[in-house]
C-alpha positions, -999 to +999 in steps of 0.1 A: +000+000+000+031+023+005+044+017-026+012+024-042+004+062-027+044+066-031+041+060-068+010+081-068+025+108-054+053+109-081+031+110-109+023+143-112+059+155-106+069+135-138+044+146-157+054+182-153+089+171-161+077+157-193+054+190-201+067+215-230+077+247-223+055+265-246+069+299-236+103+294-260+089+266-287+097+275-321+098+259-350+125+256-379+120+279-407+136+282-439+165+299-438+153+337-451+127+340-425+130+338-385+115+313-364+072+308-355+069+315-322+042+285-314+016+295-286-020+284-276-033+305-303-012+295-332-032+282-358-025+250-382-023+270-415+006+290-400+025+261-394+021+251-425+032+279-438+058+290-419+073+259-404+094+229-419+074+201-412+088+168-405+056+145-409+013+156-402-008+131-399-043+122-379-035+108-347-058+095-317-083+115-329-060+146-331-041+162-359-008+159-351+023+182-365+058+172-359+087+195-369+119+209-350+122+232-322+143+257-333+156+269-296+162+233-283+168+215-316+146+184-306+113+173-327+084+183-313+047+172-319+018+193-316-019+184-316-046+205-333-085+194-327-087+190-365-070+195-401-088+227-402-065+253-411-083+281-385-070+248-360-054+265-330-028+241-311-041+217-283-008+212-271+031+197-277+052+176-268 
């Protein structure tokens, strides 16, 4: 029973270790523009437009976008409710 509320207890701090930090995610652009700043109000078509995109697909019922953070340099995905360009982003990862 210890074990069990320990392990309970830790899930939430490693979740917020895995969360994004949406505050500095941007993407990769090409190289004549500067990078997207991504934020909760970022919508699909300017990804699209303004990021270089890795791979889009649907996803567990999401739209998912991967591409490259440009401050970190690690891939990112980020969900969007549908493949509806006026799409703002759910989230990333």
């Amino acid at each position: 029973m210890r074990k069990l509320l320990a392990l309970i207890m830790a899930l939430p701090v490693l979740s917020f270790a895995a969360s994004l930090d949406m505050s500095t995610l941007k993407c990769q652009t090409s190289p004549d523009r500067k990078p997207l700043n991504i934020t909760t109000a970022t919508t699909l078509k300017q990804v699209q437009d303004n990021c270089l995109i890795a791979d889009e697909k649907k996803h567990d019922g999401m739209y998912e976008v991967k591409f490259k953070n440009d401050t970190t340099g690690k891939n990112v995905k980020c969900d969007f409710a549908s493949d509806s360009p006026t799409a703002v982003v759910n989230g990333c990862r």
